[in-house]
C-alpha positions as CSV (number, residue, x, y, z in Angstrom):
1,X,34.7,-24.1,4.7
2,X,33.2,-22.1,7.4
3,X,29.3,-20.4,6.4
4,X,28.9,-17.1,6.6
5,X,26.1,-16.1,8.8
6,X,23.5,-13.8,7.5
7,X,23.0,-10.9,9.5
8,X,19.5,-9.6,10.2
9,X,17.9,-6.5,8.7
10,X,17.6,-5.6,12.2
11,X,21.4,-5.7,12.7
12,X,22.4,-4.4,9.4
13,X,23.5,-1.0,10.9
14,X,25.4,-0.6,14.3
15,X,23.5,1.4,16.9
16,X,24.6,3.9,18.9
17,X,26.5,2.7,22.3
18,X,25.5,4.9,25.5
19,X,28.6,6.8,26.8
20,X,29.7,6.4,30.6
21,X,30.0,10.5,31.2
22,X,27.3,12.3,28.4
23,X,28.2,15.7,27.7
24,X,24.7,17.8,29.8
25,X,24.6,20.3,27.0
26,X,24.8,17.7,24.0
27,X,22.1,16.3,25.4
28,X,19.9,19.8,25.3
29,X,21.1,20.4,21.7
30,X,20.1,16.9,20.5
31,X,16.7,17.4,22.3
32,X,16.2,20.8,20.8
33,X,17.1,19.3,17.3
34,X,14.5,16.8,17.5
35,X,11.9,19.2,18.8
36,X,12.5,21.6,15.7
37,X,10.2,20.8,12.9
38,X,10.5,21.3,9.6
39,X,8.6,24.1,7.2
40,X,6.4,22.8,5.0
41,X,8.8,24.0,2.2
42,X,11.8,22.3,3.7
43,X,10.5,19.1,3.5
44,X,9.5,19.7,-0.2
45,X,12.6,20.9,-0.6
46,X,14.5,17.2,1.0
47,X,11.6,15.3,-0.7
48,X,12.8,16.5,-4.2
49,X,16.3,15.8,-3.4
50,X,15.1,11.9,-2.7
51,X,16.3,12.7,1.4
52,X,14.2,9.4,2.8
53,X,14.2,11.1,6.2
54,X,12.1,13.7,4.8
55,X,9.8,11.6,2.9
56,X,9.2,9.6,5.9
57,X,8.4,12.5,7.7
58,X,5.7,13.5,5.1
59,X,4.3,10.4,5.2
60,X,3.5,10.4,8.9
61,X,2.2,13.9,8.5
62,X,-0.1,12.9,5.9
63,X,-0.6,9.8,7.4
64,X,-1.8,11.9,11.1
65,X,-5.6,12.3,12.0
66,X,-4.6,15.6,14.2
67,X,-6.4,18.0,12.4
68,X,-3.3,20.9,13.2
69,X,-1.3,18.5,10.8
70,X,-3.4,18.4,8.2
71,X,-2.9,21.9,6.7
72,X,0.8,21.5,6.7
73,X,0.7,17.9,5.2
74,X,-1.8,19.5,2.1
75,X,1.3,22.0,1.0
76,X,3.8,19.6,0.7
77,X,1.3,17.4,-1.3
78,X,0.6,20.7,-3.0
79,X,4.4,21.1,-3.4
80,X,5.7,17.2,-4.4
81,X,2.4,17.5,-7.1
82,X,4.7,19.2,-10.0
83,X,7.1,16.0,-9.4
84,X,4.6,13.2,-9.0
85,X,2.7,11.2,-11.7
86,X,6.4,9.5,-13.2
87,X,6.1,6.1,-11.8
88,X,4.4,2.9,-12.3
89,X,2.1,1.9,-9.6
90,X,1.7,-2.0,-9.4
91,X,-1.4,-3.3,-6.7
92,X,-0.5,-6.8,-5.2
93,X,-2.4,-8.8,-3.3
94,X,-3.4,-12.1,-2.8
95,X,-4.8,-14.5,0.6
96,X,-3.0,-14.4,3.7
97,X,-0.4,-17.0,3.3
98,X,0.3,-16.8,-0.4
99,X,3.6,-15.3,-0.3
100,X,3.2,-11.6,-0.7
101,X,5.7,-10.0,1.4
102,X,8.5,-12.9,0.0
103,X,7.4,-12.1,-3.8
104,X,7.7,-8.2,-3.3
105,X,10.8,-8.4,-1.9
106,X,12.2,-10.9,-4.9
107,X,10.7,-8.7,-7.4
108,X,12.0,-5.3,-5.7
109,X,15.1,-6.9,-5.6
110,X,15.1,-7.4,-9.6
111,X,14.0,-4.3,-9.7
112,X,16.7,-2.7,-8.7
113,X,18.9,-4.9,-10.4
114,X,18.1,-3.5,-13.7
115,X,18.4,0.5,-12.1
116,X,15.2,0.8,-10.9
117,X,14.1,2.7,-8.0
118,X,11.4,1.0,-5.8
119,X,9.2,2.0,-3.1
120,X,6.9,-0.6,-1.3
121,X,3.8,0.6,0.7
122,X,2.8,-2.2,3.0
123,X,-0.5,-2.0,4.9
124,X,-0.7,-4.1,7.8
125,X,-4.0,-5.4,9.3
126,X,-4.8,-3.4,12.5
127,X,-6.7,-5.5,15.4
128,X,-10.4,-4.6,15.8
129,X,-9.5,-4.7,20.0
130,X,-6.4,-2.9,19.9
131,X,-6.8,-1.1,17.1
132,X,-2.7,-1.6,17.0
133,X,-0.8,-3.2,14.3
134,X,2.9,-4.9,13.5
135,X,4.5,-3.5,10.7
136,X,6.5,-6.1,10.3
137,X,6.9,-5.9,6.8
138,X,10.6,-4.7,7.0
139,X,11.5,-7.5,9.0
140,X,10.0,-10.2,6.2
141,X,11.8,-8.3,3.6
142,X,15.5,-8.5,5.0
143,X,17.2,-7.9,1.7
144,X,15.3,-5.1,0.1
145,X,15.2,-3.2,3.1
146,X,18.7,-2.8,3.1
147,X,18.8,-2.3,-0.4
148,X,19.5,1.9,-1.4
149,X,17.1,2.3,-3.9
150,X,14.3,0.6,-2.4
151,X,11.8,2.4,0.6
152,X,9.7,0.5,2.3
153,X,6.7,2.1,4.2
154,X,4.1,-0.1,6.4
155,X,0.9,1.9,7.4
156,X,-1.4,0.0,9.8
157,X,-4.5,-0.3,8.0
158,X,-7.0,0.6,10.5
159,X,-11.1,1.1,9.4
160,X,-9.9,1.9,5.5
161,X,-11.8,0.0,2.9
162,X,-10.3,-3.1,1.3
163,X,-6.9,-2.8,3.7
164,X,-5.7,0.3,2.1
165,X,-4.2,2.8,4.3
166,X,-6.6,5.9,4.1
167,X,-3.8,8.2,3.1
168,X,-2.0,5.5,0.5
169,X,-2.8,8.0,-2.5
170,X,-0.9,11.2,-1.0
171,X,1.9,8.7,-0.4
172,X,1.9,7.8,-3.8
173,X,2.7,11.2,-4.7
174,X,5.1,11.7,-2.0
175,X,7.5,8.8,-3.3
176,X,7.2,9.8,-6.9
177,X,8.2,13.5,-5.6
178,X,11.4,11.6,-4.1
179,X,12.2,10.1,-7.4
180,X,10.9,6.4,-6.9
181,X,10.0,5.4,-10.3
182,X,7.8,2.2,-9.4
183,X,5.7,1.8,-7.1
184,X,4.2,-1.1,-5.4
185,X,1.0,-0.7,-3.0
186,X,0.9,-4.4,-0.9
187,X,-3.0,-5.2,0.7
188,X,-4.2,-7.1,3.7
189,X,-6.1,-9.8,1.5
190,X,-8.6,-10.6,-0.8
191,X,-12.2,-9.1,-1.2
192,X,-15.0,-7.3,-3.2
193,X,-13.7,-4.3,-1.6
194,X,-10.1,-4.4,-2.9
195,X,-11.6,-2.1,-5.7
196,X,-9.8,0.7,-3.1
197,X,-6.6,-0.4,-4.2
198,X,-8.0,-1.0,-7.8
199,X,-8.7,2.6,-7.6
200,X,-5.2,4.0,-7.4
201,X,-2.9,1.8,-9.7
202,X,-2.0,0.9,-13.1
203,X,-1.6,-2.6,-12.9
204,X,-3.0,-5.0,-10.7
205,X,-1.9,-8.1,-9.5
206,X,-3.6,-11.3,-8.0
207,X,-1.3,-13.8,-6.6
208,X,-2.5,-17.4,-6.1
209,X,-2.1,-20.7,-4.6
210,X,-2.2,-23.7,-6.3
211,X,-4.0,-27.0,-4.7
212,X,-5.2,-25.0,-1.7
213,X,-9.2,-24.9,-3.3
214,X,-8.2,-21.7,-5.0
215,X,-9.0,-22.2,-8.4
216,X,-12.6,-22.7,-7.8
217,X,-12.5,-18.9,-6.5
218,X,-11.0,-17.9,-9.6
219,X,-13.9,-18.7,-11.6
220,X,-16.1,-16.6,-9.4
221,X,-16.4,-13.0,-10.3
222,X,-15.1,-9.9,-8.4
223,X,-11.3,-9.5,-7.6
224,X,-10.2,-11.8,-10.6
225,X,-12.1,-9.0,-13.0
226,X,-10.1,-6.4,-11.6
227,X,-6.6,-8.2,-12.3
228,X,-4.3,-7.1,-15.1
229,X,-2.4,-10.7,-14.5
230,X,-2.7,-13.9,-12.4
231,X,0.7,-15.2,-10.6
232,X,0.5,-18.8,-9.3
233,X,3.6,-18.4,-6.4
234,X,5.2,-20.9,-4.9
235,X,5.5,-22.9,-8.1
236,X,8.3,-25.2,-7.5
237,X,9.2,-28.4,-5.4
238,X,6.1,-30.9,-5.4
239,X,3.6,-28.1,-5.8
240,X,5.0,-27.4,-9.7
241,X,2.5,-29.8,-10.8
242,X,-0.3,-28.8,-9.5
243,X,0.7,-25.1,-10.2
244,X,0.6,-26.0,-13.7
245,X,-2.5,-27.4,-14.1
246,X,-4.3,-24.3,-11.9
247,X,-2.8,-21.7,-14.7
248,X,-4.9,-24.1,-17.7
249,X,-8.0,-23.6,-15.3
250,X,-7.4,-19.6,-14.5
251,X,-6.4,-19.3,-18.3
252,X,-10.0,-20.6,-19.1
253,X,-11.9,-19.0,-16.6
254,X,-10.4,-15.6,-17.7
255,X,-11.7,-16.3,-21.5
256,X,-15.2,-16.7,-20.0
257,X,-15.2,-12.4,-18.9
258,X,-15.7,-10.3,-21.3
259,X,-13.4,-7.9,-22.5
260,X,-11.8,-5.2,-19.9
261,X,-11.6,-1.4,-21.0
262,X,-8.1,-1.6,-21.0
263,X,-8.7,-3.8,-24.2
264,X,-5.8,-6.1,-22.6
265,X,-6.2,-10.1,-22.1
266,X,-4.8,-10.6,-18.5
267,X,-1.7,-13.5,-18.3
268,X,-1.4,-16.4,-15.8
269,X,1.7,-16.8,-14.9
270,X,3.4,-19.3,-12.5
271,X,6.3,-18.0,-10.2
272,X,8.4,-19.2,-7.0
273,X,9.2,-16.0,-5.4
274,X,11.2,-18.0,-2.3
275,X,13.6,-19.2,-5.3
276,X,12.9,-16.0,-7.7
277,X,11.7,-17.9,-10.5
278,X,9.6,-16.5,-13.0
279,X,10.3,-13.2,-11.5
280,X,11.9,-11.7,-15.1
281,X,8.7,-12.8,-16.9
282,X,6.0,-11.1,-14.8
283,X,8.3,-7.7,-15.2
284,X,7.9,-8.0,-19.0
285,X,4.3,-8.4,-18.6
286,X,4.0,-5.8,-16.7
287,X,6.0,-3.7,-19.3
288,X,3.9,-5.2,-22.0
289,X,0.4,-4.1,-20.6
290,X,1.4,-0.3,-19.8
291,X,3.1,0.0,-23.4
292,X,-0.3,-1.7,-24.6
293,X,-2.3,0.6,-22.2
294,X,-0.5,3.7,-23.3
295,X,-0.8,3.3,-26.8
296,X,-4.9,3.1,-26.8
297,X,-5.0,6.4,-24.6
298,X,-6.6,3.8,-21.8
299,X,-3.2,4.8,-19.2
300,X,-3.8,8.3,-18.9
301,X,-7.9,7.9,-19.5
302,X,-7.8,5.7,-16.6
303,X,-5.7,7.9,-13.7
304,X,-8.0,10.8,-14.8
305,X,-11.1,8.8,-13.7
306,X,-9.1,7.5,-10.4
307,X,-8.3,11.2,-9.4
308,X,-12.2,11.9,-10.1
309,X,-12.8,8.8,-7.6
310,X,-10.8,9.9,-5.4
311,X,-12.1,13.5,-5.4
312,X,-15.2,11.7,-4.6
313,X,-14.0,9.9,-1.3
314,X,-11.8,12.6,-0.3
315,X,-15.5,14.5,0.1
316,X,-16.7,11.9,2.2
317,X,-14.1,11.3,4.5
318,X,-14.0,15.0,4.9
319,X,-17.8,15.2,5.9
320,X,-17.5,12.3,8.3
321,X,-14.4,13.9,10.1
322,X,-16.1,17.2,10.2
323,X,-19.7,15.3,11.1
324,X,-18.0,13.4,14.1
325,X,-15.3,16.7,15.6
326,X,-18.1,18.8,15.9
327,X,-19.3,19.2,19.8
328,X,-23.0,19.3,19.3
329,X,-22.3,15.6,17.8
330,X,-20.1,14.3,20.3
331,X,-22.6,15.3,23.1
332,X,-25.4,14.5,21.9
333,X,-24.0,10.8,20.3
334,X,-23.2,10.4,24.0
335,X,-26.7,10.2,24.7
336,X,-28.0,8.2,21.9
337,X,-25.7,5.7,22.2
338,X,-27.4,5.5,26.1
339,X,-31.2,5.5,25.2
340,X,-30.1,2.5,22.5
341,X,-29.0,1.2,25.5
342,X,-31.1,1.4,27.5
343,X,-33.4,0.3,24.8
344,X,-35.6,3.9,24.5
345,X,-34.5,4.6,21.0
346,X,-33.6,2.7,17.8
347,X,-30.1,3.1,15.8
348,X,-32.4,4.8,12.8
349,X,-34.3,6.9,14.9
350,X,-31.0,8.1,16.6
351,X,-28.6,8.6,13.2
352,X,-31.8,10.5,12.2
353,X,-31.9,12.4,15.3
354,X,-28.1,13.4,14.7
355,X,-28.1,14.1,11.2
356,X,-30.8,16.8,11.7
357,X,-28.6,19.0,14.0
C-alpha cells in the first residue's frame, strides 16, 4: 500500500503561475486595486461579516507605530467594540521547548471539532540586534492553519512586557468582532512579567515539563500563582512516569498558596499534545472554571478591573510615544546621549535634564 504524502501548510494552496504575455492594463488595475485602501467603516463592515482579509488588515493597522494609522485603527476598534466581549480568552505559556505551538494546534484542532471557532495570537520573540522576528508559528501548526474556522495571527513581540504584542488587546476585540468565540493569546516564555498576558484573559495556562528540573520552579512563587491550571505535556512514551509523579509534586505545592480571588483550586493535569492525549480533559476544565467563575460574579468583576489596567498602560504608552516624537526631545536626546559619552553628564542628570523641557 503506497503512503500518502502530507503536503505542507505552505503548499496547501496552489499559487499563481506567471503568464508568458501579461495583459499591460491588468497589470495597472491590479496595482490600483492594491493601492486602494479601505474606509475605516468598510473594514468594520468585512470584520462583522468574519471576512479574514479584513480582520488581518485591522490587525496590522492596529498593530502599526505610524502615528497617521493610528486614528483610523481607533474607529474600527471603536466600531468592532459593540461585537466584541463573546469569547473565551485562554493565556498559554510555558518554557521554550515545552511544546506550546504543538499543544495549541492539538487543542485548536478539538476545538473545532466540537463547532468552535478559534483564533490563535502567536507572539514571536524579536532579536534585540535585528529587532526582526520569524513568525513561524503557521508553519509549526500545519493542520490548524488550514483548518476554516481557525485564524492564526503571529505578532513579533518586540520591547512589550512579558512577550505580549503591545497591541494584543485591540486584537482581541478585533477577532471577537469577526465572530471567533475562543481565543487563545500564545507568549514567548516564562517570567514575573507574564502578568501582561495575565492581564487580558480569563483563564490561564502554565504548561510544564516533567524531569527537566521543573518541579522545583513550581514551588516557587510568581507565574504558578497566576495559573488557573497546570498541564504536564509530553506525557507519554518513557517520560509518562515521571510526568506522573511531577503532577503529585505541583498538586502539593498548589495547596501550600492561599486561596485565589477567583475562589477556584487550579488542576494539574498531564497531556501529550504530539499524540493529543488529555486534550478533551483540559477543555472541560477550562469549561468548569468559567461556569465556576461566572457564577460567583468573579468573570465579569475580573475583565472590568483588566480594562481599568489597561486604561492605565494605554496612558503610559501614550506619554512615552508623545515624550519621544516630539522635536525638542529628539534633539536635544541627541546631545545627551553625547555628553554621557563623552563622560560630561550622568544618565540621571540627563533624563532630568529632558523631562524638564
Amino acid at each position: 500500500m503506497t503512503k500518502k504524502s502530507k503536503s505542507s501548510a505552505l503548499q496547501h494552496k496552489e499559487g499563481v503561475s506567471q503568464s508568458e504575455i501579461t495583459n499591460a492594463s491588468s497589470i495597472t488595475k491590479i496595482q490600483q486595486q492594491r493601492k486602494a485602501k479601505p474606509t475605516a467603516q468598510e473594514l468594520i463592515s468585512q470584520i462583522i461579516k468574519g471576512n479574514i482579509t479584513a480582520l488581518s488588515r485591522a490587525i496590522t493597522l492596529v498593530e502599526s507605530s505610524n502615528l497617521k494609522h493610528l486614528e483610523q485603527a481607533n474607529d474600527v476598534i471603536k466600531g468592532c467594540l459593540p461585537y466584541a466581549n463573546t469569547s473565551i480568552r485562554i493565556g498559554i505559556t510555558g518554557v521554550p521547548g515545552v511544546g506550546k505551538s504543538t499543544f495549541i494546534e492539538a487543542f485548536g484542532m478539538h476545538l473545532t471539532s466540537i463547532g468552535k471557532k478559534v483564533a490563535v495570537l502567536a507572539v514571536d520573540p524579536s532579536s534585540s540586534l535585528s529587532k526582526g522576528s520569524i513568525l513561524g508559528d503557521k508553519t509549526r501548526m500545519e493542520d490548524l492553519v488550514k483548518n476554516q474556522n481557525a485564524f492564526i495571527r503571529p505578532s513579533p513581540s518586540g520591547n512589550s512586557l512579558g512577550g505580549v504584542a503591545r497591541k494584543t488587546r485591540e486584537t482581541i476585540i478585533l477577532c471577537e468582532a469577526a465572530g471567533f468565540d475562543t481565543i487563545m493569546i500564545e507568549t514567548v516564555g516564562v517570567g514575573q512579567s507574564e502578568i501582561a498576558v495575565h492581564s487580558m484573559v480569563d483563564f490561564f495556562l502554565l504548561l510544564k515539563l516533567a524531569g527537566a528540573g521543573d518541579e522545583l520552579q513550581g514551588i516557587k512563587r510568581g507565574i504558578i500563582e497566576m495559573a488557573d491550571a497546570i498541564a504536564i505535556n509530553k506525557a507519554d512514551g518513557d517520560n509518562l512516569k515521571a510526568a506522573k509523579l511531577a503532577k503529585v509534586e505541583f498538586n502539593r505545592a498548589l495547596h501550600l498558596y492561599p486561596q485565589k480571588n477567583s475562589e477556584w483550586q487550579p488542576k494539574v493535569l498531564l497531556c501529550s499534545a504530539l499524540n493529543r492525549e488529555g486534550i478533551e480533559d483540559l477543555w472541560k476544565v477550562v469549561r468548569s472554571y468559567i461556569e465556576h467563575s461566572k457564577a460567583n460574579n468573579y468573570f465579569d468583576q475580573n475583565r472590568t478591573e483588566q480594562n481599568k489596567f489597561w486604561l492605565l498602560q494605554t496612558i503610559e504608552d501614550r506619554l512615552k510615544s508623545d515624550f519621544f516624537n516630539q522635536t525638542t526631545i529628539k534633539d536635544a536626546l541627541k546631545r545627551q546621549l553625547q555628553l554621557i559619552e563623552d563622560s560630561k553628564t550622568t544618565p540621571f542628570v540627563a533624563a532630568e535634564y529632558l523631562l524638564n523641557l
